[in-house]
N, C-alpha and C positions, 0 to 999 in steps of 0.2 A: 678267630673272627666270632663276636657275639652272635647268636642265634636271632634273626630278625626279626622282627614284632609283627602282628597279623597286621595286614594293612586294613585301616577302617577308611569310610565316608567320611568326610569332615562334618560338623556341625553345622549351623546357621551361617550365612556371611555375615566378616566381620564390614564393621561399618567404613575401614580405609583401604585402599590400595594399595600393595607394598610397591615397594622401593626399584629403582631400575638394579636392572644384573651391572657388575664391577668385570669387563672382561679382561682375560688373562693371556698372557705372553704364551707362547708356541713351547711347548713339551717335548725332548723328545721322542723318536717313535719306539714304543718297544720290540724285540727280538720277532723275527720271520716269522709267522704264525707255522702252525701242521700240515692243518689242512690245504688238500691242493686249492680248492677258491672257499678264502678264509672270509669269515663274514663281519662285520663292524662293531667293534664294542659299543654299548650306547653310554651315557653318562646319569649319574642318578635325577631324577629330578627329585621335584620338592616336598618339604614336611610343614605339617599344620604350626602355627604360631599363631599368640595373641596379637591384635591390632597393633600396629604401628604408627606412628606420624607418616604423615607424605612425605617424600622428597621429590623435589624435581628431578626428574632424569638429565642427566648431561645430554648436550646434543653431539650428534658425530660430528670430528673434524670437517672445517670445511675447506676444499671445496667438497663436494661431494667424492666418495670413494672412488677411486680407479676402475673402468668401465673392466667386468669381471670376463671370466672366458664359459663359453657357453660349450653345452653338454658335446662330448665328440662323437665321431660316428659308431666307434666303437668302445663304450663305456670300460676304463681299467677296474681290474679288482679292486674290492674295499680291502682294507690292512684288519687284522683279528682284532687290533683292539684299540682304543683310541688312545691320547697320551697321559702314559702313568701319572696323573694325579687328580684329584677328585675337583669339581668347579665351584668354584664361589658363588656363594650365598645370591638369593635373590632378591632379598630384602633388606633393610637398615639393619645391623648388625642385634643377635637377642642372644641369650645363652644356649650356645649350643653342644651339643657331644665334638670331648676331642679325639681328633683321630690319630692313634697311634702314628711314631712316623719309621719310615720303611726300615728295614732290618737292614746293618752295612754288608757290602757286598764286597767277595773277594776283588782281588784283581784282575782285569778279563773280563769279568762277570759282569753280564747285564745288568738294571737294574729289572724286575719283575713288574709287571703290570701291577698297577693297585687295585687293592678289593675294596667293594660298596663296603660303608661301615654300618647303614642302617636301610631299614624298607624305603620307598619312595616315598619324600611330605613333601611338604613346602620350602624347608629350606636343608639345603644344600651344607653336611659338613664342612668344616675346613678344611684347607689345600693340605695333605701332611707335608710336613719339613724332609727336604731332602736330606740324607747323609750322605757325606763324600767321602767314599772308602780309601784307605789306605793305598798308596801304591807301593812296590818293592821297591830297591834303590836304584836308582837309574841307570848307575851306570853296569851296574850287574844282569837286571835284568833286559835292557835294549843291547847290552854287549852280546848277550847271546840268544836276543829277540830272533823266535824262528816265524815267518810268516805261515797263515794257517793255508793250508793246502786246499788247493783250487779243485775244483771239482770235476767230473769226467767230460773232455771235449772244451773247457776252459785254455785256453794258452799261456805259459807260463811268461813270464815278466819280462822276460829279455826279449822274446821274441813275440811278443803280443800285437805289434803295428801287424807284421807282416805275416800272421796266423792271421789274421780278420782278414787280412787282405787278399789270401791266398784264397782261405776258403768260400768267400763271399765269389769270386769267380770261378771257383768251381762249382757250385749251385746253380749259376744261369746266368745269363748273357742276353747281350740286347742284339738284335738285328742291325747290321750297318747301313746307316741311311746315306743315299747315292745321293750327295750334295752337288756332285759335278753333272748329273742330267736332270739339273734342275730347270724349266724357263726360268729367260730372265725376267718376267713380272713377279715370281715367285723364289727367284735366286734369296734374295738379303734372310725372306721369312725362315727360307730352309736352312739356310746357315745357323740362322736364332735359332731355329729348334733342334738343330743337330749340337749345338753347342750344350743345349738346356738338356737332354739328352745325356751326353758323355757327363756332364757336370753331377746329374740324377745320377749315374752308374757309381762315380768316385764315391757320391756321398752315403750311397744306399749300404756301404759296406762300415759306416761308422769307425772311420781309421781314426779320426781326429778324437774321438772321446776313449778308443783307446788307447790315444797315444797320453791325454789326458792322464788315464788310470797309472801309465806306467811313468808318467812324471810325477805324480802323488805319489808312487813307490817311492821313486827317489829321493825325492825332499822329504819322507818320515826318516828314510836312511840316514840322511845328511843332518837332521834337527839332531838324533842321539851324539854324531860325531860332533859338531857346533859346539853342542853345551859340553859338554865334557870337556872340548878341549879351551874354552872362553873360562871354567874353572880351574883347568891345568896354568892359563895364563896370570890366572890371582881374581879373577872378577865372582863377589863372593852376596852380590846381594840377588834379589827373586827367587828364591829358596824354592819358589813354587814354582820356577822354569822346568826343574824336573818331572814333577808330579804332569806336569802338562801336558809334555808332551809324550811323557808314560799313556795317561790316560787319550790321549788325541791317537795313538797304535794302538792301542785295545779296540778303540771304537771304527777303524776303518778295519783290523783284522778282524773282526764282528761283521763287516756290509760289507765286507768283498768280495767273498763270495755269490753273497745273492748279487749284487753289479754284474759281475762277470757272466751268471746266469742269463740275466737280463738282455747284457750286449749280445751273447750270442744270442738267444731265442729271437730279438728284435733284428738281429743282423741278418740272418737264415731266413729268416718271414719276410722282411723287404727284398730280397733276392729273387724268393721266388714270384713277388706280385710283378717283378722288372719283367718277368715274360709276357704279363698280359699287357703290355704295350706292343708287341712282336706284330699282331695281326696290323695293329692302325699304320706300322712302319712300312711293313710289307705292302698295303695298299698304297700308300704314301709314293713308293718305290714303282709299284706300277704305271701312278696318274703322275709323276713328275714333270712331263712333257705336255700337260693340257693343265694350265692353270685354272678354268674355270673349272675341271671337276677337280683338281686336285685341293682347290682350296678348301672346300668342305671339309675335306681329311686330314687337314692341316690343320685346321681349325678344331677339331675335336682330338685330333692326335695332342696338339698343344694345353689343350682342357686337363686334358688325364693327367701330362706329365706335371701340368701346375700341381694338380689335387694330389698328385703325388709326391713331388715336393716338401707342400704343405703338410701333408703325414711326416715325410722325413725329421720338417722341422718339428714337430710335436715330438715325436720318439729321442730326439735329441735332448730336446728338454727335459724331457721324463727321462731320459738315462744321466743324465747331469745333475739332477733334485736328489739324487740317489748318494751323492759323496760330492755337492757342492760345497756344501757347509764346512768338511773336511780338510777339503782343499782349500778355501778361504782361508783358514786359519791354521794350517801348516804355511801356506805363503805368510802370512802375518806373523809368526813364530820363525820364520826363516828369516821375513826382513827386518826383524828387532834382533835376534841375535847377530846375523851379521853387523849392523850397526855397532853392537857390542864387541865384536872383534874388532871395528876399523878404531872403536873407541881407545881399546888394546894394545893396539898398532902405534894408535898417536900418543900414547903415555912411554912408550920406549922411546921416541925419534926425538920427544921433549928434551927441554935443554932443563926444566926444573926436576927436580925428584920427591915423592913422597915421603911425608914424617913417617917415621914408626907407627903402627898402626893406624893407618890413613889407609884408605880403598877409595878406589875411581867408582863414581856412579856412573857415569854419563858424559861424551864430547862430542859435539858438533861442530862442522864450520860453521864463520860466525863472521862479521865484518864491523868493526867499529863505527860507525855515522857520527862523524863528525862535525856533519851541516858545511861544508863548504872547503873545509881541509882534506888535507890528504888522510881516506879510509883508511887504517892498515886493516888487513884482513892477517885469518888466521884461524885460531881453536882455541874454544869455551870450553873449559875443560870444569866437571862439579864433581868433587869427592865428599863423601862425609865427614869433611870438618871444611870444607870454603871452595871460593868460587874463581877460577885463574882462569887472566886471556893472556893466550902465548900469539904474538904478531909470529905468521910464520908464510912468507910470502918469496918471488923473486922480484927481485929490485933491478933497474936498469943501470947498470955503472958505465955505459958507454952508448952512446948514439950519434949516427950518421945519417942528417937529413931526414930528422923524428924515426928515425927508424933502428931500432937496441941491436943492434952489435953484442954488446955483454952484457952479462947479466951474474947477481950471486944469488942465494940464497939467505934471508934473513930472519933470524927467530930472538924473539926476546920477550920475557912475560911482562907484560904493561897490567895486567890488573891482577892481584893477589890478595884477595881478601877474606880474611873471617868470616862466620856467617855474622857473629854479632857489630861485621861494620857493616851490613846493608841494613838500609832502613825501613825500605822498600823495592818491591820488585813486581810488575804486572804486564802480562802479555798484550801486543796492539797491532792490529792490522795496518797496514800501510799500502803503498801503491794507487796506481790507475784503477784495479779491480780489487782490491783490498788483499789483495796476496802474499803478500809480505808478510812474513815470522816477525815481530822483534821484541824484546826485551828489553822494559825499559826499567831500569836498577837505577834507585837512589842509594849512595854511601855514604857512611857518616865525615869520610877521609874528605874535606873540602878541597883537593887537587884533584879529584875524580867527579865528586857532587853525579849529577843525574847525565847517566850513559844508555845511548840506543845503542843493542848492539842488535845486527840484523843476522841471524839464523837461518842455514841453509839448510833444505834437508828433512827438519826435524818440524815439530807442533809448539810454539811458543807455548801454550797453553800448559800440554805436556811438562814443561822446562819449567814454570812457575810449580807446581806440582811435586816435583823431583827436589826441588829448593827448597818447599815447606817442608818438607818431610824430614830433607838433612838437618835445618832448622831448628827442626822442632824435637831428632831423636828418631820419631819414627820410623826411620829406615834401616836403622840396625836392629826391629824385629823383621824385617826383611834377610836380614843375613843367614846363608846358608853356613852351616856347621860342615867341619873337616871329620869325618870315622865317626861323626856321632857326636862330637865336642861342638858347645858354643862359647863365643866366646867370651859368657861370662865364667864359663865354666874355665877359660885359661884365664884372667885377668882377676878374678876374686878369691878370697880366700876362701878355703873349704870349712864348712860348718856341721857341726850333728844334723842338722835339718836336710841336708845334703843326702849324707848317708841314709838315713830314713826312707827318702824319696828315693832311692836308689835300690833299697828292698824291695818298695811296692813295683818298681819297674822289672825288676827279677822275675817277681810273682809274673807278670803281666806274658814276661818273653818266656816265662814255663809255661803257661799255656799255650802259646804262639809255636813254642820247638815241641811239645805235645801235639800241636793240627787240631787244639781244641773245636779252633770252627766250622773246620773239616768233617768234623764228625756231629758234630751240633748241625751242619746243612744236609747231612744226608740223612740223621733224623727225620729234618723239617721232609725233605722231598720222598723219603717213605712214608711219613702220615698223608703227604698231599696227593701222594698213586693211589695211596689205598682208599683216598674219600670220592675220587674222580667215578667212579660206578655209579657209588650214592646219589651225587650229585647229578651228572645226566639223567638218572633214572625220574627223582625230583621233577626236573625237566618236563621230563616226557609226560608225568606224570602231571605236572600243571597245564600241561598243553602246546608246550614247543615243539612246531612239528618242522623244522626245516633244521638244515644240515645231516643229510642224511649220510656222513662221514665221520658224526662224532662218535659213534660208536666204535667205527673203526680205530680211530685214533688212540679211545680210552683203551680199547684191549692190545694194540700193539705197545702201547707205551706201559702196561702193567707187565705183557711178558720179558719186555728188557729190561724191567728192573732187575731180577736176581742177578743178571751178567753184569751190569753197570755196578752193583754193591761190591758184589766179588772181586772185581777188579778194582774199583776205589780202595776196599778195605785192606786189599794186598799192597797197595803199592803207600798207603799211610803209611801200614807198619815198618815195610826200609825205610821211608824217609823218616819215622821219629828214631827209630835205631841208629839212621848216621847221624840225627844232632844231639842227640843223649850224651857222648861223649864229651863234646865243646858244653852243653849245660851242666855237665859234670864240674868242669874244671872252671867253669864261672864262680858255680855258687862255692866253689874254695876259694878262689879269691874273693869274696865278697864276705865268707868267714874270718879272713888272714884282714879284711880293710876293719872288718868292727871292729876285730882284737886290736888294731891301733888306734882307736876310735880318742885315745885319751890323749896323744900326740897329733893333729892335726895336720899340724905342716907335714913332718915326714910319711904321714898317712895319704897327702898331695896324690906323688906320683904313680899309687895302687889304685885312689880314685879315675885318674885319668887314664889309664889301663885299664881298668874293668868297663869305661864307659864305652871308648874304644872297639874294646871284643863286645862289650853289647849288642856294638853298632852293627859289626859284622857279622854276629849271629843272629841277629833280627832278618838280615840282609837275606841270609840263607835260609832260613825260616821263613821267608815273604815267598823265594823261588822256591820252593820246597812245597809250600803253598799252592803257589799257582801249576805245579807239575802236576799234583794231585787232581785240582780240578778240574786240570783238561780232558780226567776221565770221565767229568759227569759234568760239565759246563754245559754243554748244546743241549744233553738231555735234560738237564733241571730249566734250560730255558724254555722247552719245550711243554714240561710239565708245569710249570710258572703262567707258562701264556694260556694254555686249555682252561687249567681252573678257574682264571682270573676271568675268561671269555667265560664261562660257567656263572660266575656270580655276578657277571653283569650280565645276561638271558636272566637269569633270577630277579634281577632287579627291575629289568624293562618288565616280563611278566604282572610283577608288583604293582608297577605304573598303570598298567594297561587293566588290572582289577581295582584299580583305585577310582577309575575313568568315569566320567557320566556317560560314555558310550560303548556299546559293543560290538565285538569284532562279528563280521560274517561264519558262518557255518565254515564257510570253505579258505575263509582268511587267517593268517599268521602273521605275527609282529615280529620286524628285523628288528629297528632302533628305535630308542628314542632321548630327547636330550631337552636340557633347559632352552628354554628361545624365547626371546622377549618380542612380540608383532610391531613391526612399525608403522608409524602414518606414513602418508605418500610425501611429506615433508622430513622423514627420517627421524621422527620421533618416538617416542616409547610409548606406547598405547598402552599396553597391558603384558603380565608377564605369565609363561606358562609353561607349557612342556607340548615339546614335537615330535610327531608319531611317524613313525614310516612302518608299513606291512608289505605284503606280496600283493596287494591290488592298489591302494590309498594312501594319499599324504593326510596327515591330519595336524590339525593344531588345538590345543583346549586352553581357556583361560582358567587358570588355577590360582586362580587371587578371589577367595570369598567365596562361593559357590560356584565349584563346577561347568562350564559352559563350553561345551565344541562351537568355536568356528569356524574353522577351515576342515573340510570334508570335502575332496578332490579327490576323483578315480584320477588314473595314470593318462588316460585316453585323452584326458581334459588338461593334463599341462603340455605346455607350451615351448617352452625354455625354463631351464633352472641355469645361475649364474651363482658365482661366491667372488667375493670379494674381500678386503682386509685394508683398513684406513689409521694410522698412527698416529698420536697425539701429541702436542708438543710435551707434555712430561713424558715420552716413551710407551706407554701403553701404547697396547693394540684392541682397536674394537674388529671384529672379525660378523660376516654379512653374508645370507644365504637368501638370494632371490627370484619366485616363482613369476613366469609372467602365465595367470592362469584364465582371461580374460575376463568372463562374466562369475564365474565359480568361486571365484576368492572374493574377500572384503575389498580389494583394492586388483585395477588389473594386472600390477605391477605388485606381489605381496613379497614385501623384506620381512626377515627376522636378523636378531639380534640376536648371536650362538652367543651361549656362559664360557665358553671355551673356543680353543681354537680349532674347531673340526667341523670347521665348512668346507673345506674341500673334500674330505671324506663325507661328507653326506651327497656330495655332488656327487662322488660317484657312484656311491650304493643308490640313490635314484635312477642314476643311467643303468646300474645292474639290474633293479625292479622293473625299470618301465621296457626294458629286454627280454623279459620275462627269467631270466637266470633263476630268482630267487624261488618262483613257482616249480621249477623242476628238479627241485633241490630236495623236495621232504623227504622226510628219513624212510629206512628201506633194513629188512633183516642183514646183516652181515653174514657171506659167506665163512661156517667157521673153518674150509679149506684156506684161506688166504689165513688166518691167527694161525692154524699151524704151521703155514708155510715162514710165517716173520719167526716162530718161537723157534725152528728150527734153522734159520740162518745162521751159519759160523762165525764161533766170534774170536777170529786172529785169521790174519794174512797167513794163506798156503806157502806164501814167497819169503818174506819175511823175519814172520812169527809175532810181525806187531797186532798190540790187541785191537778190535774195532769199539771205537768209543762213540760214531756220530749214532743217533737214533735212525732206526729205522722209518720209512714213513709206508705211508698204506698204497700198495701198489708197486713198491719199491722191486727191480730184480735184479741190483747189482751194487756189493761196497765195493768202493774204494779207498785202498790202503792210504793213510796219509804217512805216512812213513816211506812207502818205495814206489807209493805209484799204481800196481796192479788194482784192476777192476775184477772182483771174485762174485760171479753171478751164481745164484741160489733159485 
C-alpha cells in the first residue's frame, strides 16, 4: 500500500458542481470480525478535482422507495467492516489512480477486506476488479469435503431440530393458563391468548430456522452427488457447475458457524424473557372468574405477548439474512440440475439416438399448438448440433361411453432439424395472464414452416438463449473437459505449438506441487502481524480514542503467530514431499514427449497422457493446497479484517482533518462515508461525505468549498430509516433517512449512500445514540491476560490434533475440531 499523502484544504471553489454518485450493487460481507462489538468500517470519501461540466443527477425509481424499517429497541452490532470494495466516484468521470485489484485467493479462503488506496479528496478511486480464485476439482475435493466444525454448545446436523428444542425447554417455561375457569364474557378472549401463548412458546425456541440450517446441509450434500453423477451420465456442458458449487461450500462452511452461534445465543435469550410473562399469567389465573378486573390483565398480558412476538419475528429475520442468500441459490443449483437429470432420463427412454459426438443440452416438456388440431404433446429435446420434438404421450385405443378403457403409449420424433434449417426462433407469452412459455420457431423445411410449441416447466426465454448459443458455437466453450482433455485436444491434430504450451503449464503446476502460494501468503501475513502495532499506535497517535480492545486483539494475534508458522511450515513440507515424486515422473514424460517432438502423430498418445496426469496432479495439488491452509485460514482472516479496519480508522481520521469543522474536546469519529443530500422530492442537491462520532451526525458539502450542514446531537434525532429502490437496468440506489425535525435542512433528511451500507449505518447510529460507542474508549491492556493467550496449548490433550482456530481476547476454552474435546487454559 503507497504511503498516503498529507491531506490538505482544497483551494478556492471551483465554479461547478460535480456530478451525482453512480450507486453500486451489494458486496459481499467480509469474514467475522475479533473483536467482541466490532465497530464499522467507513468508506473513503473524496479527492480535490478540476471543474467539471454539470450533469443532471438521475432521479430515484419511481414509485418512491419501499417505506424503510425504523431503528429497533435494541440496536444490533455494526459488522468490522463494510463491503470489500472501494465506491464510485462522485463526480463525471477524470483521471484517476488505479487500484490494484485484490490478490487471488486460495480455496476456502475468504476474500480480505480492501484497503483505502489514497488520503480522503473528492473523488473516489475505482472499484478494484475482483478475481475468482481457483477451485480444486470437484469431484475430489466435495468427495471428501469434511464440514468445519461447530463450536462449543452448537448441535450437530443430525440432531439440530431436537437439540434447540430440548434445550430451549429446559431454560424456562411458561405458566399454564386455566382456560377452563375462565367467564364466559371472557371465555373466547382467553382461549386467543392462551393459544397466542403456546404458539409464542414453539416459536421462541427457533426450530424452524434450524430445521432450515439442517436442510441447507443437505442440499450442499446432494449438489456434490447431482453433478457428479449428471457427468457420470454424459452431460458435459456448464463446466462451471463445478467451480459453483465448490465455491457455494466454501462460503456457507465460512457462516456456519457464526449462524449457529447466533441461533443459539438468540434461542437461550428469548427463553429466558418467556418467564417475564409468568407474573401477568399468574394474575390472569387469579382474576379469571371476574371479568371486569380480569380484563385489564388480559389486556396487557396480550400487549406483551404481541411485543414479543413481534421481537420473535425480527430475530427470525435477522437469523435468516445470515445464509438466505445461500440457500436461494443451493435451491436454484438443485432445481437446474435436477432438470438436467430428468433431461438425462428422457434421452435414454427416446426412440431416436445421438450422432457421434453429439451431447444433449437441454429438454423440456413441450406440446405442439396446432390451433385447432389435435396437440401432440411430448419433449423438446436441444443438443449441440439441432433441435428434435419426440411426440411421446398415451393415446386412447378404446373407449366406452367417452370414457378410455385402453390406452398405449406413443413416441415418434415429428421435428428433426439442423440448426441451419431454423430461420428463426423467439420466445412469446400467451394465455389469460400472459403465462405461457412458447416458442415460436420459423424452418426453412416448408412442411413445418412456423411452429408454437408451448413449454412446460421451463423459461421460453431461457430456450431461445440455449439455441443461440448451439447456433452460433458458443456452447462448446462451455464444455467441461474429461482428466483434463478438451475436446479439441481429442478431435485435432497435435502441433509444436501444443507442446510449447504444455512446458509453460509444467512451469505453472511446479509451482502449484511446490505450495509456491502457500508460502508467498504467509510471507504476506507475517509482514501484516508485524505492521499491526505500528499501525494502532499511528491511531492513537492521531487521536482514535475508542475500541478499547484493539490493543488486545493486536497482541493476542502477534503471539500466535510463531504457533500458526510452525505448524503451517511443518505440514508444507510433507505435503511437497508427497507430490515431488508424481512431479518427478511428469517432467520425464514431458522430456520422452519433446524427443518425439519430430513425429507428431505417434507423439499423439504421450500428449494425451501427460495431460491427463496433469490433470490429476494439479487435482492433488489444489487438496494439498487447501489442507495446508486450514492451518492459518481463520487466522489470516482475522489478521486480514484488523488491518483493513486499521486503514479505514486511518482514512475516516483523514476526512475528519480535511473537515471545515471540528470535533469536540470530548468527541471521537466512528464512520464516515460518501452521501449525496437529497431534496424532499428525492433529488440530489449536493454531494459530500457523512460523518458519525460518539455524540453527532453530521453531513459537509464537499463540492467547492467546504460547508457543514447537518450538525445533529443524538438527542435531536428522531427516527433513522434505510431503504434500497432498483432500477429498471438493475442497479440499486440504496437510502438513509433522518426524520430530524427542526435540526436538519429538511424534516425528513434522505441521503444518497456511494455504496450499499445503509443498513450498517442504521445500526452503528442505534449503537451511538445507546450510548455503546462512548463507553468503549480504549483502556491499558492487562499484560496477565497476553500471558495467559501466549501460554495456551496448542494440540488436543485427547487427540494430538494441532489447534489452528485463533485465539480471541477473553477466550478460556479450545475446542478440538478434530474429536470434539473443549481444553480450558
Amino acid at each position: 500500500m503507497n504511503p498516503p499523502t498529507p491531506p490538505q484544504k482544497p483551494p478556492q471553489k471551483p465554479p461547478q458542481k460535480s456530478g451525482p454518485m453512480q450507486p453500486q450493487r451489494p458486496q459481499p460481507m467480509p469474514p467475522k470480525p475479533m473483536q467482541p462489538r466490532p465497530q464499522a468500517m467507513p468508506p473513503k470519501p473524496a479527492q480535490p478535482t478540476p471543474p467539471r461540466p454539470q450533469v443532471v443527477p438521475p432521479k430515484p425509481p419511481q414509485p418512491a422507495p419501499p417505506r424503510p424499517q425504523a431503528v429497533p429497541f435494541k440496536p444490533a452490532p455494526a459488522p468490522a467492516v463494510k463491503p470489500p470494495a472501494m465506491p464510485q466516484k462522485l463526480t463525471p468521470a477524470a483521471p484517476r489512480p488505479i487500484a490494484a485489484p485484490p490478490r487471488p485467493q486460495m480455496a476456502g479462503r475468504l476474500t480480505p477486506p480492501a484497503r483505502p488506496v489514497a488520503p480522503p479528496q473528492r473523488i473516489m478511486p475505482s472499484r478494484p476488479v475482483a478475481v475468482k480464485p481457483p477451485a480444486p476439482n470437484i469431484k475430489q475435493a466435495l468427495a471428501g469435503h469434511q464440514p468445519m466444525p461447530v463450536r462449543p454448545g452448537v448441535p450437530s446436523r443430525p440432531q439440530q431440530a431436537a437439540a434447540w428444542g430440548a434445550g430451549a425447554a429446559a431454560v424456562a417455561g411458561l405458566v399454564a393458563l386455566n382456560t377452563a375457569s375462565a367467564h364466559q364474557e371472557i371465555s373466547s378472549d382467553v382461549s386467543s391468548l392462551n393459544w397466542d401463548l403456546q404458539r409464542l412458546h414453539e416459536r421462541s425456541t427457533f426450530t424452524n430456522v434450524a430445521n432450515s440450517l439442517t436442510n441447507l446441509d443437505t442440499t450442499l450434500r446432494d449438489l456434490a452427488d447431482l453433478i457428479e453423477s449428471a457427468r457420470s451420465k454424459g452431460y458435459s456442458f456448464e463446466g462451471n457447475l463445478d467451480n459453483d458449487i465448490y465455491q457455494l461450500q466454501s462460503q456457507w462452511d465460512a457462516a456456519r458457524p457464526q449462524v449457529y452461534d447466533q441461533l443459539q445465543q438468540q434461542s437461550y435469550g428469548m427463553q429466558s424473557q418467556l418467564s417475564t410473562l409468568n407474573p401477568y399469567i399468574q394474575q390472569l389465573n387469579m382474576t379469571m372468574g371476574n371479568p371486569m378486573t380480569a380484563r385489564n390483565v388480559l389486556q396487557t398480558a396480550r400487549s406483551q405477548v404481541s411485543a414479543m412476538t413481534s421481537h420473535v419475528d425480527q430475530v427470525e429475520r435477522n437469523l435468516q439474512s445470515g445464509f438466505s442468500s445461500i440457500e436461494s441459490e443451493a435451491g436454484r443449483l438443485k432445481s437446474h440440475l435436477s432438470s438436467i437429470h430428468w433431461a438425462m432420463d428422457q434421452l435414454v427412454e427416446a426412440t431416436f439416438k445421438l450422432n457421434q459426438g453429439e451431447a444433449l443440452v437441454m429438454a423440456v416438456k413441450a406440446r405442439w399448438d396446432k390451433e385447432g388440431k389435435e396437440d401432440p404433446e411430448g419433449i423438446l429435446f436441444l443438443t449441440d448440433k439441432r433441435l428434435i420434438f419426440e411426440r411421446k404421450e398415451k393415446v386412447a385405443t378404446k373407449k366406452v361411453l367417452f370414457i378410455t378403457t385402453a390406452s398405449e403409449m406413443v413416441q415418434e420424433v415429428l421435428i428433426n432439424q439442423p440448426f441451419a434449417g431454423i430461420r428463426s426462433i423467439k420466445p412469446e407469452n400467451k394465455g389469460l395472464f400472459g403465462h405461457q412459455d412458447f416458442l415460436m420457431v420459423e424452418f426453412n423445411d416448408p412442411k413445418l414452416g412456423a411452429v408454437a410449441l408451448h413449454i412446460d416447466g421451463q423459461n421460453a426465454k431461457d430456450w431461445v438463449v440455449l439455441v443461440e448459443k448451439c447456433r452460433s458455437g458458443q456452447i462448446e466453450q462451455e464444455r467441461t473437459g474429461q482428466a483434463g482433455i478438451s475436446m479439441s485436444d481429442l478431435t485435432r491434430p497435435l502441433t509444436p505449438a501444443d507442446i510449447v504450451s504444455l512446458q509453460s503449464d509444467i512451469t505453472q503446476l511446479q509451482d502449484d506441487m511446490m505450495l509456491k502460494g502457500v508460502r508467498e501468503e504467509m510471507v504476506r501475513i507475517e509482514n501484516e502481524v508485524g505492521g499491526l502495532g505500528r499501525q494502532l499506535t499511528n491511531l492513537r497517535a492521531k487521536g482514535y480514542a475508542m475500541e478499547k480492545d484493539l490493543e488486545a486483539n493486536v497482541m493476542i494475534l502477534s503471539t500466535q503467530w510463531d504457533r500458526i508458522k510452525a505448524n503451517t511450515d511443518r505440514l508444507t513440507e510433507q505435503q511437497t514431499q508427497l507430490l515431488s515424486g508424481q512431479m518427478t515422473s511428469i517432467q520425464q514424460t514431458m522430456a520422452q514427449l519433446v524427443g518425439m517432438s519430430g513425429n507428431l502423430t505417434q507423439a499423439k498418445p504421450i500428449y494425451m497422457q501427460l495431460k491427463s496426469a496433469m490433470a490429476s496432479a494439479k487435482a492433488q495439488a489444489d487438496a494439498a493446497y487447501a489442507t495446508v491452509a486450514s492451518q492459518y485460514n481463520l487466522y489470516g482472516n482475522e489478521v486480514d479484517t484488523l488491518s483493513a479496519r486499521f486503514d479505514w480508522i486511518d482514512w475516516m481520521l483523514d476526512a475528519l482533518a480535511t473537515a471545515s469543522f471540528k470535533l469536540l474536546a470530548t468527541e471521537s469519529g466512528i464512520a464516515a462515508t460518501e452521501a449525496a443530500l437529497l431534496t424532499a422530492d428525492w433529488e440530489i442537491q449536493e454531494n459530500g461525505v457523512l460523518f458519525l462520532t460518539d455524540q453527532r451526525l453530521l453531513w459537509e458539502d464537499r463540492v467547492g468549498d467546504y460547508e457543514l450542514k447537518v450538525n445533529v446531537a443524538f438527542q435531536d434525532i428522531q427516527k433513522v430509516e434505510h431503504s434500497s429502490a432498483a432500477a429498471e437496468d438493475g442497479t440499486e440506489s440504496h437510502y438513509l433517512s433522518f426524520d430530524l425535525g427542526t435540526k436538519g435542512p429538511y424534516p425528513t433528511t434522505r441521503f444518497l449512500m456511494s455504496m450499499p451500507v445503509e443498513e450498517d449505518w442504521y445500526k452503528m447510529v442505534g449503537r451511538a445514540r445507546s450510548g455503546e460507542y462512548a463507553s468503549g474508549r480504549a483502556v491499558q491492556i492487562d499484560p496477565a491476560e497476553i500471558e495467559r493467550i501466549k501460554n495456551a496449548p496448542q494440540q488436543c490433550p485427547k487427540c494430538g490434533g494441532a489447534f489452528t482456530a485463533p485465539l480471541l481476547h477473553g477466550q478460556t476454552e479450545i475446542t478440538c475440531e478434530y474429536c470434539g474435546l473443549a481444553t480450558r487454559f
